[in-house]
C-alpha positions, 0 to 999 in steps of 0.5 A: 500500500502506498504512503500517499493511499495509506495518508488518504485513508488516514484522512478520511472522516465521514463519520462515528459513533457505531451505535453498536447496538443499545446498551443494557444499564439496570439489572431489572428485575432485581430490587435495586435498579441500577440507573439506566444508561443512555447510549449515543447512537440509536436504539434503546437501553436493554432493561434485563436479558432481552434484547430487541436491537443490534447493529453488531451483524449490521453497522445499522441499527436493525431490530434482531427481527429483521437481521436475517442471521442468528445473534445471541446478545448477552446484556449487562444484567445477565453478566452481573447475574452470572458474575461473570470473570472473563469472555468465555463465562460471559458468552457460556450459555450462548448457542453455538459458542464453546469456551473454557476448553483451555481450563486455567491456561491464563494466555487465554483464560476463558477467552478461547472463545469458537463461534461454531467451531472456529475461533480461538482455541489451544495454542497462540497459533490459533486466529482471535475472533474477539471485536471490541465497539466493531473493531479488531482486536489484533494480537499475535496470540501472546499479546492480545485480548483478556479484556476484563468484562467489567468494562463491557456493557454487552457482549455481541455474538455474530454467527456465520462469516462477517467479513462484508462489514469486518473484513478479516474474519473466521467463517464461524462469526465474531463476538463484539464487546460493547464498552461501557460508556458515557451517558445522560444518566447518572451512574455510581456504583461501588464493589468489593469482592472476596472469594477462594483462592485468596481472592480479593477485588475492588472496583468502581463505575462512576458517571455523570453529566458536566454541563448540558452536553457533556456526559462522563464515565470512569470503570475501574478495577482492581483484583489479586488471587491465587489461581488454580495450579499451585503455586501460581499469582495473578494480579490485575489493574484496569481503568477505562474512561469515557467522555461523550459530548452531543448536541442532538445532531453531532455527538463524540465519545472519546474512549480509553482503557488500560489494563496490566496483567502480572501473573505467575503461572504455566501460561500453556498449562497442557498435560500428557493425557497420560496423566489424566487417563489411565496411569498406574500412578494415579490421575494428575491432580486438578491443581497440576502445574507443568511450569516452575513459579521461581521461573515463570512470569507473565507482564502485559500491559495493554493501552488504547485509546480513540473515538466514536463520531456521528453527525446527522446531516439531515433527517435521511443522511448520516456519517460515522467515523471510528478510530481506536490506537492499541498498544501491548507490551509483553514480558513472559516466560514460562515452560511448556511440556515435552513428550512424557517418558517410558515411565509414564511420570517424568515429563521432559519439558522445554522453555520458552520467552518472548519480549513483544512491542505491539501497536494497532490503528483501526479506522472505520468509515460509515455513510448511511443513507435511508430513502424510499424507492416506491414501496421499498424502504432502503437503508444504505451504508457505504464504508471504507475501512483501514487497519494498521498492525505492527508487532516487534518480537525477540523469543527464545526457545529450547530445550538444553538442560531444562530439567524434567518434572515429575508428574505425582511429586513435582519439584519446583524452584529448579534453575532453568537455563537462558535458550539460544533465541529462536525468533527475532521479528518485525511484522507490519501489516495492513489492511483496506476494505471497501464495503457497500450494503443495502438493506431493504424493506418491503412491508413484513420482508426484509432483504439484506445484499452487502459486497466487499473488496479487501486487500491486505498486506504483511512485511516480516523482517526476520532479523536473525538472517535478515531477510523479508517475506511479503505477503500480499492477499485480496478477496471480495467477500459478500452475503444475501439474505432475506427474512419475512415477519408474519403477524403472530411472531415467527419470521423464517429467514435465509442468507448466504455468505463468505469470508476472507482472512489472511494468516500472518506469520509462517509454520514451523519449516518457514513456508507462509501461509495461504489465505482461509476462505470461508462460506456458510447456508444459513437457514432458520425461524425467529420467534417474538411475539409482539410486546413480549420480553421473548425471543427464540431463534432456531439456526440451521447451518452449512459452513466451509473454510479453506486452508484451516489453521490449527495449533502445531502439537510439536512445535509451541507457537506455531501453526499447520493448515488442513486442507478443508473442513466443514462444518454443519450444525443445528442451534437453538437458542431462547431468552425470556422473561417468564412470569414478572420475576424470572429470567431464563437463558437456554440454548442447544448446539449440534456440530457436525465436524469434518477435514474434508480435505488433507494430505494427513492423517486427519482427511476424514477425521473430526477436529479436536476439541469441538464437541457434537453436542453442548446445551446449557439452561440458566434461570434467575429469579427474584422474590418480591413478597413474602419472609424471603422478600428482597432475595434473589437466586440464580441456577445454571447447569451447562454440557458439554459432550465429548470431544475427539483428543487429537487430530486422528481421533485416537481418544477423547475427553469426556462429556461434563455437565457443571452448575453454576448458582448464585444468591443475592440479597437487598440489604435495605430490607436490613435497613442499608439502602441502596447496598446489595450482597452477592455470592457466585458459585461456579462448578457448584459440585467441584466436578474434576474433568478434562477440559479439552486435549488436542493431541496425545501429550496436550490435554487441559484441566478443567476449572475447579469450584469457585466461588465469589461474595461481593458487596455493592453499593449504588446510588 
């Protein structure tokens, strides 16, 4: 791309604000209401678990009625049910998502998120689908997301290929996180929390008006915990201001955030699964730590900083500029497990450092246009897109005189020798998409046609031998799809759609990677009868993509490509609100899985880590009258079925079900007003499983019980 066209881009400023979608604010159906939140773009705040609106799948703001595509939208109210401690708790009871199959590996968390069978998974190799406000959250899996959700307001879930709006996508969807932001109401509330493993937390969400125009907001929050393997540390420290100023018809909401992470624990916390299944020495304990805490250490700190901007210039025409600059800086080591011994006990292990530097500019240009051709009503929205990345990076690795470990008595605080280095890199990568989309409106039918042309580009400096790979890669990308809403609340729909994204870095042996591509047949039924808070969607779903990345089993931070895999499957998913005082959240999840193309061991296989089956059912309930007036409860069960344990589908991993509960309790019915107490149980049986494998010498614990009090006060 040239300076001139990358200057031109820059340039460009049409318009802002992304009214990604309204924004939940009160949990209402509890006693205390926290103050609704008014959010700058259009729409209306979500009050509780349903939402009607969505501009995630759109850029526009569309009813979820007339997006002829499956969403699932998770409000603040049903986070602040579940308590939730990162992306993948949020996005739990969603169909068609599957996380927490990486246990307490903390470079992800919960956060590897796979919307419908794609998406973040067991290695830094694998491709993020996470957004935040409609922009990409870019990293190069060591560096990027783990954003905390006390700063969202709401969670997004876009299932099948996105990439007409968003550019660079997996086929499987996006989850977008919508940040908490500056309003027109007040917003004051203060937490203190305690739980197991030593855990303590702090953290605050203020916010107010300064003048008549000016709107601001300030979340923070601090924590410190133990983690599951032992010994192992985390530490936290976040805060994200917000700053908005309208006048009707121009509004701009200037947004921050800043987050460290410091932790001390096994970053890749993968185990043999011969310790998990059947050895003569018994199963490895829940709290097993592959690493050593006198060597270990992870240091992130992550900053950005940018705008949503929107003008009206009339009643018809609008423009909409977003611009967000990131900065991640990362110092980690740790070690990473090797091939276990004849012995079935001592495990050979290897170690493993990266020092990363990591910028990215993302900018998003929007005009929308809305105007009437006969009976037809149109919503026309014209885009073009910039994304900049660079990631500067020094990694060593090895194996040379790393001591063993011995899987039923480990030894830790050993010495771990300094490894020669194994890459010294600079990537810089870009990326211009112009997008065009038109949304038509012709009584109860609603028909969406889009149509994009990326071209993206990466230059990889390898400074160990001081050579250059450039990669260049261009696709158009599209999607159709129509949706018909009959009076009594079912609306049949249909889409088509493809993806395009482009695989920086190289594998193992150095060869640069091919470009996946995705496509995906969608059909299904909506259901919401009018003014009910219920909405239920049934999805079925034919999904292929190209040139799959997976995690490299032998080879730590790098990934191979399959030929092909597709992917078909059946959702449900329902939210209501039954009765005045309880909330219900369920959802069911069939994928069919297959390599349909390889040159490997995997041709025909299904791949890792995915399950056939999952549900999940969650139900929150508060009581108004009565000797229990002022208590609230919540009750969730999620499944998860057997996954295949590695490429060749020798083993797998067991089927589980956990349950999550919570309790609350309005403290004013004790004479403390505006006070309100909270305990979160997660895995409430203290179920000990596997939660996923990916090869034979890679499988992950799952979470054990854990369980959080928290004190709240608003006012």
């Amino acid at each position: 791309m040239s300076a001139a066209l990358h200057a031109a881009c820059l340039g460009l400023a049409l318009s802002s604000t992304a009214s990604h979608a309204q924004q939940a604010a009160s949990t209402a159906r509890q006693e205390v209401v926290l103050p609704a939140i008014s959010v700058i773009a259009t729409g209306t705040p979500v009050q509780g678990y349903v939402a009607s609106r969505s501009a995630a799948a759109t850029k526009t703001d569309t009813p979820l009625m007339e997006t002829p595509q499956a969403i699932s939208v998770i409000t603040r109210a049903e986070m602040d049910a579940r308590n939730v401690r990162d992306l993948g708790e949020a996005v739990a009871y969603s169909a068609g998502v599957t996380s927490g199959g990486t246990g307490e590996t903390t470079l992800f968390g919960g956060n590897s998120v796979r919307v419908r069978g794609f998406g973040g998974g067991g290695t830094a190799g694998f491709s993020f689908n996470e957004y935040l406000d409609g922009m990409k959250l870019q990293g190069t899996g060591y560096d990027g997301g783990n954003l905390d959700p006390y700063l969202f307001e709401r969670v997004d879930i876009v299932k099948g290929p996105a990439s007409v709006l968003f550019g660079q996508t997996q086929p499987g969807g996006i989850v977008n996180m919508v940040s908490k932001r500056a309003g027109a109401d007040m917003v004051n509330e203060v937490r203190l929390g305690a739980g197991t493993l030593s855990h303590v937390d702090g953290g605050v969400d203020l916010g107010g008006a300064i003048g008549a125009n000016m709107h601001w907001r300030v979340t923070g929050l601090a924590l410190d915990e133990n983690l599951q393997q032992d010994p192992a540390k985390r530490k936290r420290q976040l805060v994200a201001p917000s700053f908005t100023w309208s006048n009707g018809k121009t509004s701009l909401t200037a947004l921050a955030h800043y987050q460290h992470d410091d932790i001390n624990a096994t970053l890749v916390n993968v185990i043999p699964a011969a310790g998990l299944f059947g050895n003569p020495g018994g199963r490895v304990p829940s709290d097993f730590r592959v690493g050593d805490p006198g060597h270990e250490n992870w240091d992130r700190k992550s900053a950005a900083i940018g705008y949503l901007f929107s003008h009206a210039v009339n009643d018809t025409l609008s423009i909409r500029q977003n611009l967000r600059y990131t900065r991640n800086e990362l110092d980690s080591q740790w070690l990473y497990r090797r091939a276990l011994a004849a012995d079935r006990r001592t495990l050979n292990r290897s170690a493993f450092s990266a020092v990363e530097d990591a910028n990215h500019i993302s900018l998003d240009n929007q005009l929308e246009w809305k105007f009437s051709s006969g009976a037809v009503q149109h919503t026309v929205l014209a885009g073009i897109d910039y994304q900049r990345r660079t990631n500067d990076a020094v990694r060593h690795f090895g194996f040379a005189g790393v001591p063993a470990l011995d899987l039923f008595a480990p030894k830790y605080n050993q010495v771990i020798p300094a490894q020669a280095l194994f890459q010294s890199e600079d990537v810089v990568g870009r990326q211009l998409g112009v997008y065009v989309q038109d949304q038509l409106k012709f009584g109860a039918l609603s028909v969406l046609v889009g149509g994009r042309h990326d071209k993206a580009r990466s230059n990889t400096l390898n400074r160990m031998n001081n050579s250059t790979t450039l990669q260049d890669d261009d696709a158009f990308t599209g999607r159709v799809g129509a949706i018909y809403n009959f009076a009594s609340g079912v609306a049949p729909y249909a889409s088509y759609a493809t993806s395009f994204e482009p695989i920086g870095g190289r594998a193992f042996n150095g060869n640069v990677f091919e470009p996946m591509k995705g496509k995906q047949l969608e059909a299904g039924v909506k259901y919401q009868p009018a003014g009910s808070a219920h909405l239920a969607t049934l999805a079925v779903f034919d999904l292929t993509q190209k040139n799959m990345t997976t995690g490299d089993p032998d080879h730590t931070g790098f990934s191979i490509q399959t030929g092909e895999v597709s992917t078909r499957g059946i959702e449900l998913e329902g939210k209501a609100q039954l009765l005045k005082d309880l909330d219900l959240t369920a959802s069911y999840t069939y994928l069919d899985d297959e390599v349909t193309r390889s040159n490997g061991t995997d041709l025909g296989k299904r791949r890792a880590q995915i399950p056939t089956h999952s549900a999940a059912v969650w139900a929150n309930y508060a009581v108004r009258t009565g000797a229990l007036a002022g208590l609230g409860m919540g009750l969730g069960a999620r499944y998860t079925g057997k996954t295949q344990g590695d490429t060749i589908n020798s083993f797998t991993a067991p089927a589980r079900t956990l349950f999550d509960l919570a309790l609350r309790y309005d403290l004013r019915r004790l004479g403390m007003a505006d006070w309100m107490a909270e305990l979160n149980v997660s895995n409430l049986t203290d179920k000990d499983y596997v939660a996923s494998c990916f090869a034979t010498h890679s499988c992950y614990i799952g979470l054990s019980r854990s369980a959080r009090a928290s004190l709240k006060y608003n006012w």
